[in-house]
DSSP file (Angstrom, degrees, kcal/mol; ACC not computed):
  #  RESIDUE AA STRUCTURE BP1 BP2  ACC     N-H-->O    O-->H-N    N-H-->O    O-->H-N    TCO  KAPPA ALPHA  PHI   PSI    X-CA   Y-CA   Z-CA
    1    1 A X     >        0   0    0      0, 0.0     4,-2.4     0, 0.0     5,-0.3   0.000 360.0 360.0 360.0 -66.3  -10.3   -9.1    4.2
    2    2 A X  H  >  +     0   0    0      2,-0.2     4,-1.5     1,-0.1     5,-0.2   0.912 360.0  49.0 -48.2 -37.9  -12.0   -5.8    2.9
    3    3 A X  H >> S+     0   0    0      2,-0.2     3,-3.2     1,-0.2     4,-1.8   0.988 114.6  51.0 -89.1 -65.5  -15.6   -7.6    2.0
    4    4 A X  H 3>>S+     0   0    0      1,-0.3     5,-1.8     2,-0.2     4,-1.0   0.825 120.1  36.3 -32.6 -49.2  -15.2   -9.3    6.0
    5    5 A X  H 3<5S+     0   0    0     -4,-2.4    -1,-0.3     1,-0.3    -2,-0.2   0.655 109.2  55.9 -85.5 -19.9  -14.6   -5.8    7.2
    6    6 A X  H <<5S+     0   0    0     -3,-3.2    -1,-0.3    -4,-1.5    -2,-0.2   0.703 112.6  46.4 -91.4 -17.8  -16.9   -4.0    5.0
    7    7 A X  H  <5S-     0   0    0     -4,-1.8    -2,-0.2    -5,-0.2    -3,-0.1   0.764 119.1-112.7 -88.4 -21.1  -20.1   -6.7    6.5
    8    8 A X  T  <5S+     0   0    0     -4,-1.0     2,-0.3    55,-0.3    -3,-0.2   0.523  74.1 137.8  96.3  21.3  -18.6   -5.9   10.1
    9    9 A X      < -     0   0    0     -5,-1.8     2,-0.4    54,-0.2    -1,-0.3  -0.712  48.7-137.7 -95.3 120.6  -17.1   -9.9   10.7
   10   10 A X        -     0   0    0     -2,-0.3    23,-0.2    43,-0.2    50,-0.1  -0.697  23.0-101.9-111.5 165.3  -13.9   -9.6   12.1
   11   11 A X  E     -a   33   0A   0     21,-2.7    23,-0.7    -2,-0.4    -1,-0.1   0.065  25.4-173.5 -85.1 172.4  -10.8  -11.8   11.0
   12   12 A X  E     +a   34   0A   0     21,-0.2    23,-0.2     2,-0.1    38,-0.1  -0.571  31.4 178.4-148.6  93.6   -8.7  -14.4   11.6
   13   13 A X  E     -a   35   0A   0     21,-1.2    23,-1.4    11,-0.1     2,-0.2  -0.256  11.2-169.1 -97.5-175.1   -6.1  -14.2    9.1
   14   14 A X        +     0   0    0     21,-0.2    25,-0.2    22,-0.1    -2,-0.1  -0.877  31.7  92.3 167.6 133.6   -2.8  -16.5    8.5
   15   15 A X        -     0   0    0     23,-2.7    24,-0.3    -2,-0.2     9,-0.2   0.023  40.4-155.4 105.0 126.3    0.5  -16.1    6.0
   16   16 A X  S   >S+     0   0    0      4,-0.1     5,-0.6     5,-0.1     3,-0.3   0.635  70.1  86.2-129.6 -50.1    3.8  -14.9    5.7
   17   17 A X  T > 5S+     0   0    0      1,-0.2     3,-6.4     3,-0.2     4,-0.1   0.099  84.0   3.6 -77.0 172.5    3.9  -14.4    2.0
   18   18 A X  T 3 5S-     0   0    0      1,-0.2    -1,-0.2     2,-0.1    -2,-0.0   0.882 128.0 -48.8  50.0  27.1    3.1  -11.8   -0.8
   19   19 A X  T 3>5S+     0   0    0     -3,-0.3     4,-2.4     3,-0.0     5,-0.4   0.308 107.4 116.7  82.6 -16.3    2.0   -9.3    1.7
   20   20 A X  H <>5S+     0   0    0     -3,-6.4     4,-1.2     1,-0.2    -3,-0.2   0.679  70.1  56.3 -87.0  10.3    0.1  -10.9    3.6
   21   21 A X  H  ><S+     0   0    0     -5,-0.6     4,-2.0    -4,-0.1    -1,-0.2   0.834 112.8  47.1 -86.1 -37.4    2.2  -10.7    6.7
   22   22 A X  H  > S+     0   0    0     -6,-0.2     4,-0.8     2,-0.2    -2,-0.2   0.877 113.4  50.2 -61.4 -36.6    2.0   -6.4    6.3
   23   23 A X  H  X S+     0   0    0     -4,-2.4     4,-2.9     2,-0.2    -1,-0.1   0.906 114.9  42.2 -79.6 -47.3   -1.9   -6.7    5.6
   24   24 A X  H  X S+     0   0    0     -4,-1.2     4,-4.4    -5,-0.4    -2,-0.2   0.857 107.8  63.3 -79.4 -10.8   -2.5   -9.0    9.0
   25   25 A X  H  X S+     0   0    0     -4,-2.0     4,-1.4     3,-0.2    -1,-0.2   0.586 103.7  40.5 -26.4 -42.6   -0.3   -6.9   10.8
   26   26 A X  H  X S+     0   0    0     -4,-0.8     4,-0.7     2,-0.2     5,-0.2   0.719 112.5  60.4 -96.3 -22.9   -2.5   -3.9   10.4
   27   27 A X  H >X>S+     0   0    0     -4,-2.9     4,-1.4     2,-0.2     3,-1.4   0.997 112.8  44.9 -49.5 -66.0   -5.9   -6.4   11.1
   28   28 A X  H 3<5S+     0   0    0     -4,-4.4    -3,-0.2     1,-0.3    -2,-0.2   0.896 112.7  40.3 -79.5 -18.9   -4.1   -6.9   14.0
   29   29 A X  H 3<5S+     0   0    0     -4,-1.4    -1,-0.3     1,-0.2    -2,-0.2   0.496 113.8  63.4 -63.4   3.2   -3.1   -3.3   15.0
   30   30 A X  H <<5S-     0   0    0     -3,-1.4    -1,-0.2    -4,-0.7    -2,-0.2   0.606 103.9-132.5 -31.6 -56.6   -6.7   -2.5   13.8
   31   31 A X  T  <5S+     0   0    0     -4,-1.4    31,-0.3    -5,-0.2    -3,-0.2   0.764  78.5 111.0 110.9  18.7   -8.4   -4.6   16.4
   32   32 A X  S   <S-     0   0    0     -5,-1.3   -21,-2.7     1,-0.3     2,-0.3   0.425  78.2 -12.5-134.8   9.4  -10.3   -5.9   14.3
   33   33 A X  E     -a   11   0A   0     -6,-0.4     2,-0.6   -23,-0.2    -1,-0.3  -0.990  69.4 -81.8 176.2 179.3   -9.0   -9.7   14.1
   34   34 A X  E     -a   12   0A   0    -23,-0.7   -21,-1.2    -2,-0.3     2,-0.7  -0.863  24.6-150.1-121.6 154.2   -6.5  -11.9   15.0
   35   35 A X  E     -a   13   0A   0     -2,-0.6   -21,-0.2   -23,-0.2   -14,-0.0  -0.861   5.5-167.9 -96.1  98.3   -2.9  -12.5   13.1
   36   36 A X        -     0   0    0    -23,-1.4   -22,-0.1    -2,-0.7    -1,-0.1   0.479  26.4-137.5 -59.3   1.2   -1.8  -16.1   13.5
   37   37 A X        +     0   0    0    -22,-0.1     2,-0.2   -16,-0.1   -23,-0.1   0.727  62.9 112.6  20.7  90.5    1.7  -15.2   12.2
   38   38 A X        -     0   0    0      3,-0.1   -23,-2.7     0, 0.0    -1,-0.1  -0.625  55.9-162.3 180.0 162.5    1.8  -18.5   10.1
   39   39 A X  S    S+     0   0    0    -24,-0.3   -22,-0.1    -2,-0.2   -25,-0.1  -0.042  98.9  33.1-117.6   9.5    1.7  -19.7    6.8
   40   40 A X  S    S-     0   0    0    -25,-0.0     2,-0.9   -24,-0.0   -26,-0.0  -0.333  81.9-176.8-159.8  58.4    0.9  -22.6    7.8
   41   41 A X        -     0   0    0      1,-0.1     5,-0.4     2,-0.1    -5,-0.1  -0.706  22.2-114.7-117.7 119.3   -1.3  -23.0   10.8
   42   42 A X     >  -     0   0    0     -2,-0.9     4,-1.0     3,-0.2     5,-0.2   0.749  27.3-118.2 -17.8 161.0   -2.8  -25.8   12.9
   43   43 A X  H  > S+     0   0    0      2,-0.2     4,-2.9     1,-0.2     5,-0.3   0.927 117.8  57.6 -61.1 -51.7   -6.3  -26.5   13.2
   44   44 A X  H  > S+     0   0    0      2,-0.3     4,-4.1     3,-0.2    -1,-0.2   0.811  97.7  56.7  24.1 -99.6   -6.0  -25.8   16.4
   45   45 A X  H  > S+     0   0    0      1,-0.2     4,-1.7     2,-0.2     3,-0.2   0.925 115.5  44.7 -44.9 -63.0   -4.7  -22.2   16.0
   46   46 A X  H  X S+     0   0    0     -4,-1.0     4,-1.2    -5,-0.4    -2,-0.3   0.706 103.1  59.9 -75.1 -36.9   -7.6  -21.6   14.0
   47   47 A X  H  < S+     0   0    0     -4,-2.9     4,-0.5    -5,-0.2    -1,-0.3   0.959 109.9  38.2 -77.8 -50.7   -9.7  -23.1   16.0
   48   48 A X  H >X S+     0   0    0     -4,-4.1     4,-1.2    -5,-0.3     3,-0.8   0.887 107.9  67.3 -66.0 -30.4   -9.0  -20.8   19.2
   49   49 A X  H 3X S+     0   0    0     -4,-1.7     4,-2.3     1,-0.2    -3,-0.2   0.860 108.4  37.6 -35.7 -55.9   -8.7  -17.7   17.0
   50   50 A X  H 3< S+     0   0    0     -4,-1.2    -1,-0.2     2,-0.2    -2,-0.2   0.298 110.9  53.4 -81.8   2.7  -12.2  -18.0   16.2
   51   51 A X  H X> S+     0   0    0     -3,-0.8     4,-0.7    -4,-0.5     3,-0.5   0.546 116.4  49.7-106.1 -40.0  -13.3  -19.1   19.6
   52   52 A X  H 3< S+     0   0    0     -4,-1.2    -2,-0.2     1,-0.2     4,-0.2   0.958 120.4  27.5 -50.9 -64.9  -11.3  -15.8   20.3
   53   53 A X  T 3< S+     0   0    0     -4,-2.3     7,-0.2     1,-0.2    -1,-0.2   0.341 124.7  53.5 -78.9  -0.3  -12.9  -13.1   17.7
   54   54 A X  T <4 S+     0   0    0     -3,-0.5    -1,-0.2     5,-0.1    -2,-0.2   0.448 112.8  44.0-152.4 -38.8  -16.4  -15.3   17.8
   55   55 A X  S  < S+     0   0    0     -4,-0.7     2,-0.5     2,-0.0    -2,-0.2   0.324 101.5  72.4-112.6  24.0  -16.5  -15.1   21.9
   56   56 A X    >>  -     0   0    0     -4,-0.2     3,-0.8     1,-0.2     4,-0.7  -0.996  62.3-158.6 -86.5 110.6  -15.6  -11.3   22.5
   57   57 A X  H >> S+     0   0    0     -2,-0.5     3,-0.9     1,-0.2     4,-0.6   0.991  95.1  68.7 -66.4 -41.3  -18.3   -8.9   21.5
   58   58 A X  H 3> S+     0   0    0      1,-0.3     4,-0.7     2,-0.2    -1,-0.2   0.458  95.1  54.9 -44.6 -23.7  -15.1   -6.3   21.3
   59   59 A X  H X> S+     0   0    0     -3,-0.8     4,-1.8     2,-0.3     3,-1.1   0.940 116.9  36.2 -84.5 -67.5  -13.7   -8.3   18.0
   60   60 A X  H <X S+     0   0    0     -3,-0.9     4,-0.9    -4,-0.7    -2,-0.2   0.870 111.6  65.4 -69.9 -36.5  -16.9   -7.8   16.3
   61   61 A X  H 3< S+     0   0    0     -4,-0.6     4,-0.5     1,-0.2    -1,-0.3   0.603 107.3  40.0  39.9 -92.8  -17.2   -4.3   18.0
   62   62 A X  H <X S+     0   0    0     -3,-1.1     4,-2.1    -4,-0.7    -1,-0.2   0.506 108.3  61.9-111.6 -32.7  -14.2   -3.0   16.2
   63   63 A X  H  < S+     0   0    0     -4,-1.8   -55,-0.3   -55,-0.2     4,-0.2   0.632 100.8  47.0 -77.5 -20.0  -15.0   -4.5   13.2
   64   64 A X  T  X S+     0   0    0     -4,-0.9     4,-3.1     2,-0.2    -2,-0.2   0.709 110.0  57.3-102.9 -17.9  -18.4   -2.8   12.5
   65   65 A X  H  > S+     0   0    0     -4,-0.5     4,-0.8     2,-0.3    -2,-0.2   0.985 107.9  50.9 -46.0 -51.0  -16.6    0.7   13.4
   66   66 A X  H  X S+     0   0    0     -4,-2.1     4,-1.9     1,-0.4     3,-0.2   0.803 112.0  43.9 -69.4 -32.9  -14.3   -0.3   10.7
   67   67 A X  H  > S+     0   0    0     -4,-0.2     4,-1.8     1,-0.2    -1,-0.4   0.954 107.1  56.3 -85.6 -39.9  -17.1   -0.9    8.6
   68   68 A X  H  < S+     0   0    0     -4,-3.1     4,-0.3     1,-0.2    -2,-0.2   0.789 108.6  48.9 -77.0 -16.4  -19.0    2.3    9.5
   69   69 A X  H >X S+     0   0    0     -4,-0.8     3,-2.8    -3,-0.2     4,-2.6   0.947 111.3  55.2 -41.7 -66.5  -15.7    4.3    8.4
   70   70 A X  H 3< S+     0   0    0     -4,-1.9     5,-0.3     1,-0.3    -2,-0.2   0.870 108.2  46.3 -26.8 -68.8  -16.0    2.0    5.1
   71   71 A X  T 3< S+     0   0    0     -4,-1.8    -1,-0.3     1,-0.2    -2,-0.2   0.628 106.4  56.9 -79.5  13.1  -19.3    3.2    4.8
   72   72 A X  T <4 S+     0   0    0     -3,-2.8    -2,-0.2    -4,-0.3    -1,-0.2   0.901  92.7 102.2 -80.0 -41.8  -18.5    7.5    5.4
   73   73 A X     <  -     0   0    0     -4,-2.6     2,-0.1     1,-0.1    -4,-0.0  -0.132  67.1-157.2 -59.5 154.2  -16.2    7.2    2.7
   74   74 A X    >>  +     0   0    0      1,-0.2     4,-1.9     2,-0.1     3,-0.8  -0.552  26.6 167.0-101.7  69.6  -16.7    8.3   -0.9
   75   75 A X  H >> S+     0   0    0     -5,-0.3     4,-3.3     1,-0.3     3,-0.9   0.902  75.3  44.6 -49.8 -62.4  -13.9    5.7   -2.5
   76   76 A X  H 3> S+     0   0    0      1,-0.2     4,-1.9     2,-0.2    -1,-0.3   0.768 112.6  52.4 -60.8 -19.6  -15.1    6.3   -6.2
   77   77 A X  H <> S+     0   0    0     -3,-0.8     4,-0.9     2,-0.2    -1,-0.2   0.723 112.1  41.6 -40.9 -42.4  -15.2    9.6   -5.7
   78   78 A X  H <X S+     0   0    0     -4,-1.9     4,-1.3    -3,-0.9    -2,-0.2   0.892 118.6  54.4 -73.1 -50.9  -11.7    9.8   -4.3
   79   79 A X  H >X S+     0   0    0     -4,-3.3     4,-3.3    -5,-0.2     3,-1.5   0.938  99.0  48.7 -41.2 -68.8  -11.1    7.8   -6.8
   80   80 A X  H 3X S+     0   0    0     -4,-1.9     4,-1.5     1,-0.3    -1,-0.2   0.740 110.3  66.3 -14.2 -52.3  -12.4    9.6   -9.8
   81   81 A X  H 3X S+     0   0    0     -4,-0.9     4,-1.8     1,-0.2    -1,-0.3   0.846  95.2  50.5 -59.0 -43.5  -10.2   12.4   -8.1
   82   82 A X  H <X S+     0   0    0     -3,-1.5     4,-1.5    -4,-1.3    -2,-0.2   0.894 114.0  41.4 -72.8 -31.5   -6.9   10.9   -8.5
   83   83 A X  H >X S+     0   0    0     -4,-3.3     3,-4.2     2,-0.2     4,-0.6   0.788 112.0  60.2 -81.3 -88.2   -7.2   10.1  -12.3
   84   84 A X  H >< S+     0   0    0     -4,-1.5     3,-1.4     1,-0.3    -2,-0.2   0.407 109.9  36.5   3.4-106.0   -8.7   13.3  -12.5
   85   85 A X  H 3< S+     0   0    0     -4,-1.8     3,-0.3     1,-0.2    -1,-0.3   0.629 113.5  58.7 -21.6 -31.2   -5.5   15.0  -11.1
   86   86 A X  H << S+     0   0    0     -3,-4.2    -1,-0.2    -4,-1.5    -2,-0.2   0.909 109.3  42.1 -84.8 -49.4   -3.3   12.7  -12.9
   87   87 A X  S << S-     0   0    0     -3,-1.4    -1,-0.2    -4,-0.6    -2,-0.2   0.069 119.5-112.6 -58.9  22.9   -4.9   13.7  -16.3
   88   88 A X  S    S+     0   0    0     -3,-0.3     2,-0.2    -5,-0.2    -3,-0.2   0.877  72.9 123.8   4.2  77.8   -4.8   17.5  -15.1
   89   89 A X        -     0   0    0     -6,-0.2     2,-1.1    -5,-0.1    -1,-0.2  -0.674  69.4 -69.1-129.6-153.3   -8.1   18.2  -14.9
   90   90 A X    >   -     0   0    0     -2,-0.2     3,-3.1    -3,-0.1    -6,-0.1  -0.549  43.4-132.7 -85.6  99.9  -10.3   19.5  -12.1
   91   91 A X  T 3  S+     0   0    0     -2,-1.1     3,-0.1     1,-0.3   -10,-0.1  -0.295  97.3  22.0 -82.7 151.0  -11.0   17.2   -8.8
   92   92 A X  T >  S+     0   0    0      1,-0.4     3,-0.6   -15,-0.2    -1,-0.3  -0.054  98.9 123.3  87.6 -13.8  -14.2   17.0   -7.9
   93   93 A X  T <   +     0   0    0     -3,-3.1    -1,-0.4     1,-0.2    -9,-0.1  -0.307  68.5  25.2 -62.9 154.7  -15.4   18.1  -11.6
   94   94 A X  T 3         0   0    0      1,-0.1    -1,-0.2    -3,-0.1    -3,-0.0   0.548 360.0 360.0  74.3  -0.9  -17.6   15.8  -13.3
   95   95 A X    <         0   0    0     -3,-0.6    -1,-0.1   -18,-0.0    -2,-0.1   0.282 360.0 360.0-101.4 360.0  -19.1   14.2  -10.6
């Protein structure tokens, strides 16, 4: 999901388990794809999902915003920050 979103390709995701109904849930409140709520779903579904997100510019659209957030962030930096903080040292030192 993140590597799709980080190229600007927006989803069609599908699954019930492990999380992955909470993760396509926010792709679809994102905009940024569509949630078949499935674990198991037709060709069909899949096939009109992608007819969906694939014949909208708006799908793709939303999906390179989300990637242009992606790229404003400093994620190893943020990162770097939390261990930081979690070892008590200074965030934003060392960097």
């Amino acid at each position: 999901m993140l590597l799709s979103l980080s190229h600007g390709v927006p989803l069609v995701t599908a699954g019930l388990n492990e999380g992955k109904s909470d993760v396509n849930a926010r792709v679809e409140y994102a905009g940024v794809g569509v949630n078949l709520k499935t674990e198991t779903p037709s060709a069909a579904a899949i096939r009109s999902a992608v007819d969906t997100v694939l014949g909208d510019p708006s799908w793709r659209a939303r999906a390179q915003a989300m990637r242009g957030q992606f790229e404003a962030e400093d994620s190893v930096g943020a990162a770097v920050d939390i261990i930081t903080a979690i070892v008590g040292g200074t965030p934003g030192v060392g960097r």
